[in-house]
C-alpha positions in Angstrom: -9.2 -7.1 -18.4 -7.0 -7.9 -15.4 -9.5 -9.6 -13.1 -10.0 -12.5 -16.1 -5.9 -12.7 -16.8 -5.7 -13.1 -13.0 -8.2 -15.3 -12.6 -7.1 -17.3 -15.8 -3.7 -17.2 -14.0 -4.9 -18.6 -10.7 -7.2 -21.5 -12.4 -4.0 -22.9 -14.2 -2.0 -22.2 -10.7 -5.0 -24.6 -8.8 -4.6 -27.5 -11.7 -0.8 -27.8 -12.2 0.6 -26.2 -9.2 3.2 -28.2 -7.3 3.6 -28.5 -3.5 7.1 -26.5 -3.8 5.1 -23.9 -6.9 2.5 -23.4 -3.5 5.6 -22.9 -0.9 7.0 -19.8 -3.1 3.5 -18.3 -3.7 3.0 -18.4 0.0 6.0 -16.7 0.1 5.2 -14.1 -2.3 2.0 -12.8 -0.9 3.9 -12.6 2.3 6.3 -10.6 1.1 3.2 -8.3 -0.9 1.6 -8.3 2.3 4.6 -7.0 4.1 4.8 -4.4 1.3 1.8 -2.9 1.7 2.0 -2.6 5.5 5.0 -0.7 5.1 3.6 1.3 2.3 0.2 2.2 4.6 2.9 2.8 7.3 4.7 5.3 5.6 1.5 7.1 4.0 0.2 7.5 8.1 3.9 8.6 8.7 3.6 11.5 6.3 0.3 12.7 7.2 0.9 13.3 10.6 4.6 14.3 10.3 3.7 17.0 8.4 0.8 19.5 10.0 -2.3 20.9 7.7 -1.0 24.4 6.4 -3.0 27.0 8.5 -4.4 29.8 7.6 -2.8 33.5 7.0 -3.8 36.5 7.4 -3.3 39.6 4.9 0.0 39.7 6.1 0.9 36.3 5.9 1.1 35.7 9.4 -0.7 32.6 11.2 -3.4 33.5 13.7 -1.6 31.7 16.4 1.2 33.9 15.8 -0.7 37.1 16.6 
């Protein structure tokens, strides 16, 4: 369903758009592209921040620990 309101969206954008409607669109997707960066940024952040849990023994210790 969103792909055709999207693309229904971006058909009416192409025929009635004006120079200035284009200008803040450019904008936009900038500022989405930006967005994501930052989001794919912090997701890398996280993963390597915080190590894989090891593994315990029966006593709960961590085999680099013994």
């Amino acid at each position: 369903m969103r792909v055709f309101v999207e693309a229904a969206l971006v058909r009416h954008a192409a025929k009635h758009a004006t120079p200035r409607d284009i200008g803040e669109l450019r904008d936009a997707l900038e500022a989405n592209r930006a967005a994501i960066a930052r989001q794919e940024h912090a997701r890398e952040v996280l993963e390597t921040a915080h190590p894989p849990r090891r593994e315990h023994d029966a006593e709960g210790v961590p085999p680099a620990w013994r």
